[in-house]
N, C-alpha and C positions, 0 to 999 in steps of 0.2 A: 684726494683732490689732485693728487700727482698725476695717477690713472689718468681721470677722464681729462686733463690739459695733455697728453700723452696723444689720446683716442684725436679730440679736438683738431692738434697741429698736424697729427697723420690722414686728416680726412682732408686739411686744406693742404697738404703736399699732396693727397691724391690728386686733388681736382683741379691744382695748377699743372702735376704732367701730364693728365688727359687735355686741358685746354691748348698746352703749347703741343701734342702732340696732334691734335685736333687742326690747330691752326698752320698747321709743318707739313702739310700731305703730300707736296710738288714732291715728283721724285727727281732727284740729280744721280748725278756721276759723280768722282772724285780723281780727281790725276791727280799720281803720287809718282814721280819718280819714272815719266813713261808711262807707268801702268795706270788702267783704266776700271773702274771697279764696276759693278750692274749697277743700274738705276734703283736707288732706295731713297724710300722718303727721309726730307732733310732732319725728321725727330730721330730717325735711329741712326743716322750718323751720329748727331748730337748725340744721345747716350751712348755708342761707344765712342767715343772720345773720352765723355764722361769715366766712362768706366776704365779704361785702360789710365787714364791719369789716375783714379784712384788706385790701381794695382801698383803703378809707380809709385806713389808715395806709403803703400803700406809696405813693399820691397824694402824702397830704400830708410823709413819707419824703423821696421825690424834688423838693418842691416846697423843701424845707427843705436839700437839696444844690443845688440853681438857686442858691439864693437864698445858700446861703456861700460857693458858687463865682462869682458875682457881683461879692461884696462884697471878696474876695482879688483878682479880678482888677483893681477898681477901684482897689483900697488898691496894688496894686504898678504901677499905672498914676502913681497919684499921687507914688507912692516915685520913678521914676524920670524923673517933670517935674522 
């Protein structure tokens, strides 16, 4: 039952990014900083953005498991001086 609600919500995430990319096709530009990027449609800015916030929070994710796996090993180092 899990599968096919699995299949189900991956076919309606398909076909709300084709509709918003559907509906997104003007192309722009982007100034950042001075800089001027090539005319791309406004869907794939919007995913990378998307995408690059998500590499951000898997970084800073894993930096935040380093960092309390760290701090456990420390604390049961000290526990058993």
């Amino acid at each position: 039952m899990a599968k096919i609600i699995n299949i189900v919500l991956l076919i309606v995430f398909v076909i709300l990014v084709l509709d918003f990319t559907i509906q997104n096709h003007i192309r722009v530009s982007v100034k950042l900083f001075g800089f001027q990027s090539i005319k791309l449609p406004i869907s794939v800015i919007v995913y990378i953005a998307i995408l690059i916030g998500i590499l951000i929070a898997l970084i800073y994710h894993f930096y935040s498991v380093y960092k309390i796996k760290k701090d456990f090993k420390k604390a049961d180092k000290n526990e058993q001086i």
